[in-house]
C-alpha positions in Angstrom: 117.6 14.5 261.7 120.1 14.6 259.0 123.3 16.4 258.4 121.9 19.0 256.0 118.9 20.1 258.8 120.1 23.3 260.8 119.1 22.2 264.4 121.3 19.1 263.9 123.8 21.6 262.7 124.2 23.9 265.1 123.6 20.8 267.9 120.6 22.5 269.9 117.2 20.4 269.7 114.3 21.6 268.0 112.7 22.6 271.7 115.7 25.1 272.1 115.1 28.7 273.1 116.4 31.4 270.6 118.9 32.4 273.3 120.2 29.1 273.6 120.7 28.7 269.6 122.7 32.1 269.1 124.7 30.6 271.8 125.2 27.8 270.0 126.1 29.3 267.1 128.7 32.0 268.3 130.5 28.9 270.3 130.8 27.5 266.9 131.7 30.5 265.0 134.5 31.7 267.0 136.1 27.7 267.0 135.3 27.6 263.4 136.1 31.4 261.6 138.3 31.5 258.5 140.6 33.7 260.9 141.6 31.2 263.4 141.4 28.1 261.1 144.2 29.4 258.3 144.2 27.0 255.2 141.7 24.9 256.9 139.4 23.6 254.2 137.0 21.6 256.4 136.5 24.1 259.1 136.1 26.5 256.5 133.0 24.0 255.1 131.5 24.0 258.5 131.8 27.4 259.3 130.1 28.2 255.8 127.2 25.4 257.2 126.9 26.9 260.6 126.3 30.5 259.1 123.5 29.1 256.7 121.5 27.2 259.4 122.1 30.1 261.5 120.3 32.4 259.0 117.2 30.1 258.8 116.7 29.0 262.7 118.5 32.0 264.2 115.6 34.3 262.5 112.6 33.6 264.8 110.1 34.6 261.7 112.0 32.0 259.3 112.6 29.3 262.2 108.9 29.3 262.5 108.4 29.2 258.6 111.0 26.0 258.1 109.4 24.2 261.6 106.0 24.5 258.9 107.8 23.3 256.1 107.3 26.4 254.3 110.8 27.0 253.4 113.8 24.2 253.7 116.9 24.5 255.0 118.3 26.8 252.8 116.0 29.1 253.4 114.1 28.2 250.1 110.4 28.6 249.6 108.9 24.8 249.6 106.6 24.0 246.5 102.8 24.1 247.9 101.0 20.9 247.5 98.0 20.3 246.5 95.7 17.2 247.3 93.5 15.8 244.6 90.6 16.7 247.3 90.9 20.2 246.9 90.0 19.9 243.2 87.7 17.0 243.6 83.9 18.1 242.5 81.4 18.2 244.9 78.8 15.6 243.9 77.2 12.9 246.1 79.0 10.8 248.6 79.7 8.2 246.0 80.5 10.9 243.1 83.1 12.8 245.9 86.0 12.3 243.3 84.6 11.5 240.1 84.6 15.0 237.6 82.2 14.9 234.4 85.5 13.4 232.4 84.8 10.2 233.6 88.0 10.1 235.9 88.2 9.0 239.4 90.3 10.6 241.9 91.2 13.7 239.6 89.2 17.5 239.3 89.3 19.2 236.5 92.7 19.5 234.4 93.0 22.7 233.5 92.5 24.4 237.4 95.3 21.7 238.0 97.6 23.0 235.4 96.7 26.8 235.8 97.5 26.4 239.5 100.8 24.4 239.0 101.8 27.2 236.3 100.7 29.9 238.5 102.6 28.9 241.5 105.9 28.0 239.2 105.2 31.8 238.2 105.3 32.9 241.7 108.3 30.7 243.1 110.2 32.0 239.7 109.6 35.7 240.3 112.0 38.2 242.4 113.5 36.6 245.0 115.4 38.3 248.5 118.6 36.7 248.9 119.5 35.1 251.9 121.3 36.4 255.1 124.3 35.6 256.4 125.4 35.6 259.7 129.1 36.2 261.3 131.0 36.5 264.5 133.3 39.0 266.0 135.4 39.8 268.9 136.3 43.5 269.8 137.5 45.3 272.3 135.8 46.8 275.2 136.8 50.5 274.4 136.0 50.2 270.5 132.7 48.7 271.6 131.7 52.1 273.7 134.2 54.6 271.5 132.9 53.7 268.0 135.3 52.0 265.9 136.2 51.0 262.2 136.9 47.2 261.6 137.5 44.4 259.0 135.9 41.6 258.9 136.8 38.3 256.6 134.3 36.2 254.8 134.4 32.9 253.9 135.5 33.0 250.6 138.3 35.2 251.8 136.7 39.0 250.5 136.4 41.6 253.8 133.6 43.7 254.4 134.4 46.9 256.2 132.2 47.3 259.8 131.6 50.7 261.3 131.2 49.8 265.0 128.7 52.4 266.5 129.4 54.2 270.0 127.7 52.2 272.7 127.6 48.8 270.7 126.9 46.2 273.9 128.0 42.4 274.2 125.3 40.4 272.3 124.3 43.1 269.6 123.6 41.9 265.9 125.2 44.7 263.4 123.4 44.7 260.1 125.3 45.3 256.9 122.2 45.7 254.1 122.9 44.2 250.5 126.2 42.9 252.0 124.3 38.8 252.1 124.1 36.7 249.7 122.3 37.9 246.2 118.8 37.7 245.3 117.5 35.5 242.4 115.3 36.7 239.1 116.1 40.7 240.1 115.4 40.5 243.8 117.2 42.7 246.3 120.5 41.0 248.0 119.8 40.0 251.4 121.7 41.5 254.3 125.1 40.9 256.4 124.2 39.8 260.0 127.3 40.5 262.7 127.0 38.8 266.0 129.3 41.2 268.4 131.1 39.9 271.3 133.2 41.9 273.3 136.2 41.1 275.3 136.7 42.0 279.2 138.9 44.7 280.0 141.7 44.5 282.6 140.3 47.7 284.6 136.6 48.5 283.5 133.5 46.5 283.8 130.3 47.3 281.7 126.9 47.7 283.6 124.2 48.9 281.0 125.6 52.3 280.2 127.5 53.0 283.2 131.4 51.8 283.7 132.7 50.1 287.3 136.1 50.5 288.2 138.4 49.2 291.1 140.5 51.8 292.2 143.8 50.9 294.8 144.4 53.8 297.4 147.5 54.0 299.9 146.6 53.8 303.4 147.8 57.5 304.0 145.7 58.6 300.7 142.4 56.4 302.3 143.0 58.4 306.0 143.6 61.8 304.9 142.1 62.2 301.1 144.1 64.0 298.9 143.9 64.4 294.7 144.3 60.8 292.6 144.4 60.5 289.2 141.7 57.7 288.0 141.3 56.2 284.4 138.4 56.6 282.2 136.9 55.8 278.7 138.4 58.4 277.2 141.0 59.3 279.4 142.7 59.8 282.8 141.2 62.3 285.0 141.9 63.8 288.5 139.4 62.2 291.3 139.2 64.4 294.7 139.4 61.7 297.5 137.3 62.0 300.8 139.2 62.2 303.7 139.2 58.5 305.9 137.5 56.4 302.9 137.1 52.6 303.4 137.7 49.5 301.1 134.7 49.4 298.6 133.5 53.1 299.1 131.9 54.3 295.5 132.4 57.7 293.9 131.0 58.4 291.0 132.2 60.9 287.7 128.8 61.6 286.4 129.1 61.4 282.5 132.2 59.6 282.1 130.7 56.1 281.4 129.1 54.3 277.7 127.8 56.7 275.0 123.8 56.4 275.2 121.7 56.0 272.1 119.5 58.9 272.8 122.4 61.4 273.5 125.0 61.8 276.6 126.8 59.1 278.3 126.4 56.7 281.4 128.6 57.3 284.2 131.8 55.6 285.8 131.7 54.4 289.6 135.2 54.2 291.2 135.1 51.7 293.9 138.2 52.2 296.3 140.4 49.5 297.6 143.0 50.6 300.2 146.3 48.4 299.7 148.9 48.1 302.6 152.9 48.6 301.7 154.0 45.5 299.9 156.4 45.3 302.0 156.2 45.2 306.5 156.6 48.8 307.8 158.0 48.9 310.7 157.2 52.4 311.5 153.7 51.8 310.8 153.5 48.5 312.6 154.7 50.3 315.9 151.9 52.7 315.1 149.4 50.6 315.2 150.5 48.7 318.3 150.3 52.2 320.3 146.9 53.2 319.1 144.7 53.1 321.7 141.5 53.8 319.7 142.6 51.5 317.0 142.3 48.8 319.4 138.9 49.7 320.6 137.8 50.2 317.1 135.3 46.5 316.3 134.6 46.8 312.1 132.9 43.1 312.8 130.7 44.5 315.3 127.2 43.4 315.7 127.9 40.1 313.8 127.4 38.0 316.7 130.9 35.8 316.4 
């Protein structure tokens, strides 16, 4: 393959899945962005090349249209060719290719002409320009709140990006007219933004729904109490059964990701009871004297 052929590119053979090519891709966008690469002329090159093959093999309509040939790697239409054959007249086998001109191996002139003018017609009409892809990191809580961003092209303009509520790891935001322009009046293609978002320190996404580990004293997991508890869009006051256990799940019903049909997921708090950081001695002398405590087996019924 050469250098200018987007599989090569973007280093993913021409058997790869599309799942495995946008991963391809956003590996190399995020090494190669403008942002991270300040002044960098080359990576700025390769980031420009890695966001045009993207546009032609990352599009599973026009990857199947350039593995045809019908449009190269710049996401070009390819001239059609036609064969001699297809204008050939139809006489006998031994007049297959002869027209009433006297020349072999040719049909008639003017259908050749008037098709090569009328496909130069059609390749020279209104053209869609191409889109572009790009890559971008944001945070967890802009991805579910909704957020405004900036993003910086190549050639150094910004586009502003109005992150929706709910946006999810992996989603494509389209930008329309922002790609490049079209040719001979045709509409400017669109702005492609490949979203990845960053883990956060206390919640973990699951569809629409939030998971969060929560620590618990030992006195607050044996007698329950009030405990405040942090959400998407805020802290809010959990009420904690009495004698709860290491990975017991509550859940606060509509606190989790904003859903695209209306309402939200929820958030599951999953408790984890922490002991004092430091030895108690008080406590310690408690447990020794607790009869039930020693009869109580949490392993039981595991047969070791």
């Amino acid at each position: 393959m050469s250098s200018s052929d987007p599989y090569d590119i973007l280093g993913v053979a021409r058997t790869a899945s599309q799942k495995d090519i946008q991963s391809a891709y956003r590996k190399l966008a995020k090494k190669l962005h403008p942002d991270l690469n300040p002044g960098d002329k080359a990576a700025e090159e390769r980031f420009k090349a890695v966001s045009a093959a993207y546009a032609v093999v990352g599009d599973e309509e026009k990857r199947a249209r350039f593995d045809k040939g019908e449009i190269d790697a710049t996401g070009a239409e390819q001239p059609q060719r036609n064969y001699y054959r297809e204008y050939a007249s139809g006489g006998g086998s031994d007049e297959r290719y002869r027209n009433s001109g006297g020349f072999a191996d040719f049909g008639d002139a003017d259908d050749i002409f008037s098709s090569f003018f009328s496909n130069r017609s059609r390749r020279q009409g209104p053209m869609r320009g191409r889109d572009v892809h790009y890559a971008m990191e944001v945070d967890l809580l802009d991805a579910v709140n909704g957020a405004k961003r900036q993003i910086t092209l190549p050639d150094g303009a910004a586009l502003d990006l109005q992150i929706p509520p709910g946006t999810s790891d992996g989603q494509t935001l389209r930008l329309r007219g922002k790609g490049e322009p079209g040719a001979a009046g045709g509409p400017n293609g669109d702005a492609l933004i490949d979203i990845s978002v960053r883990p956060h320190p206390l919640f973990v996404r699951d569809g629409d729904d939030i998971r969060i580990e929560v620590p618990i004293s030992l006195r607050e997991a044996i007698l329950g109490g009030k405990i405040p508890v942090p959400t998407l869009t805020g802290a809010v006051t959990l009420t904690l059964p009495a004698n709860s256990s290491t990975g017991k799940t509550l859940r606060l019903k509509g606190k989790g990701v904003p859903k695209k049909g209306g309402g939200n997921g929820d958030a599951y708090v999953i408790l984890k009871v922490m002991l004092p950081e430091a030895p108690d001695a008080e406590l310690a002398a408690f447990a020794e004297g607790w009869e039930a405590g020693k009869a109580q087996d949490p392993r039981k019924g595991w047969g070791v």
